[in-house]
N, C-alpha and C positions, 0 to 999 in steps of 0.2 A: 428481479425487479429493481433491485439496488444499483447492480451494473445499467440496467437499461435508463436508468434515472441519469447515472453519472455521463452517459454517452447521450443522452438529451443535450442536458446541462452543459457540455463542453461541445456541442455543437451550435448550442446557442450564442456563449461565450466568444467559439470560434468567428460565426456569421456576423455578431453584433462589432468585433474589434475592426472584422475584413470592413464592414460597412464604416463604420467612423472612420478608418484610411482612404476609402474610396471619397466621403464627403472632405475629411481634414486637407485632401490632393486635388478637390478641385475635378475628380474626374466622374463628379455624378452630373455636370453638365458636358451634355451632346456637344457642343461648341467645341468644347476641348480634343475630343475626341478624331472629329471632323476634322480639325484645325490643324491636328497630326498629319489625318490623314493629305492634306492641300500641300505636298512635297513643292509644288511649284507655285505657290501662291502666298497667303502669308503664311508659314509653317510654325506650329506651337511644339517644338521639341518636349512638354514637360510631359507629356505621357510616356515618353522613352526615359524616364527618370523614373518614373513608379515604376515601370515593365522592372527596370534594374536589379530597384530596390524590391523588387518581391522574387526576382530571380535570384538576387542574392539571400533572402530569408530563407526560400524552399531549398538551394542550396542545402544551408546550412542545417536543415532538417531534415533531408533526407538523406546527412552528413551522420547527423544524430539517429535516423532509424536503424541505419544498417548496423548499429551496433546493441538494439535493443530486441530481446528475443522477441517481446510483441507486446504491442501497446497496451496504454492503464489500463482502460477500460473492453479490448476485447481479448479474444482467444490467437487472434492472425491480426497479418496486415492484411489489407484487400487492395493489392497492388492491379492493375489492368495486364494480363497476360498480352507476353511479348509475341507479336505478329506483325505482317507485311502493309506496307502500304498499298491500299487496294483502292480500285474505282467508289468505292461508297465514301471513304475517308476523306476524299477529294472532293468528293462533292460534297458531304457534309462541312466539309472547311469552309471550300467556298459557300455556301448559304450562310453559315453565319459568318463569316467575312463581307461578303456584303450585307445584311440585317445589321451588321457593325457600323460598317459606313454611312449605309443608308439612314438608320436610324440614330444614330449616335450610340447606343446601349449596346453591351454584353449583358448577359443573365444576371451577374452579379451588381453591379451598377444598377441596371433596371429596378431589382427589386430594393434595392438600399434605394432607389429614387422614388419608390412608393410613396414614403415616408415624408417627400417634399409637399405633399396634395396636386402635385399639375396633371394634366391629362394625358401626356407625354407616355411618361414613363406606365399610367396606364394600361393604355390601348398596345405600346409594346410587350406587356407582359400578357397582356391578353392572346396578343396574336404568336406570344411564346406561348403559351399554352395551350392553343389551337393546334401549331405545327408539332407539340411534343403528343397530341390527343390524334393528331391525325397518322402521324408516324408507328406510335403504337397500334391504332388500328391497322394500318395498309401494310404498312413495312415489315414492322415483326411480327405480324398476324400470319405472313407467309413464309416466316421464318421456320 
């Protein structure tokens, strides 16, 4: 119980710091995001500054894991077992590459935009939640 408290707690920790980086960068509005994406139009480079700077953090952390037999709070790491790129990856990419574009939000942004009140970020989490309810039904139902 004591473990499962601490692994709450440090996911909450973790989600609340990712979300105040996501708000203190400016990348909880769509505008930004978009603005990236417009390579031929006016282009906002600063979301290739966060991509960076979070490339370089998890770097460095998973600089740090490979040296620790396993983490505070569990028994393992839960790493995604190494496999091929195959036809679902693809397409799961692309949908949310575009639900990116389109929408301006990733999952994480979105739900950190909760917390502004607009309807936006909403009705996006809404219809993330629909396509991860439909998914689990259809997809790995026939798994």
């Amino acid at each position: 119980m004591k473990r499962h408290l601490a692994q709450v707690a440090t996911a909450l920790a973790s989600g609340s710091l990712f979300g105040f980086g996501l708000s203190l960068s400016g990348m909880l509005n769509p505008a930004r995001v978009q603005g990236f994406l417009d390579v031929f139009g006016n282009w906002d480079p600063s979301l290739a500054f966060v991509l960076g700077g979070a490339v370089c953090v998890a770097f460095a952390a998973v600089q740090l894991m490979k040296r620790l037999a396993h983490p505070a709070f569990d028994a393992s790491f839960h790493l995604p077992p190494k496999g091929r790129i195959d036809p679902r990856l693809i397409i799961g990419s692309a949908i949310f590459g575009a639900g990116w574009g389109l929408g301006g939000f990733c999952p994480g942004p979105a739900i950190a935009s909760l917390s502004l009140g607009r309807l936006e970020p909403v009705l996006f989490v809404l219809a993330m939640l629909a396509g991860m309810a439909a998914h689990d039904r259809f997809v790995r139902g026939r798994q």
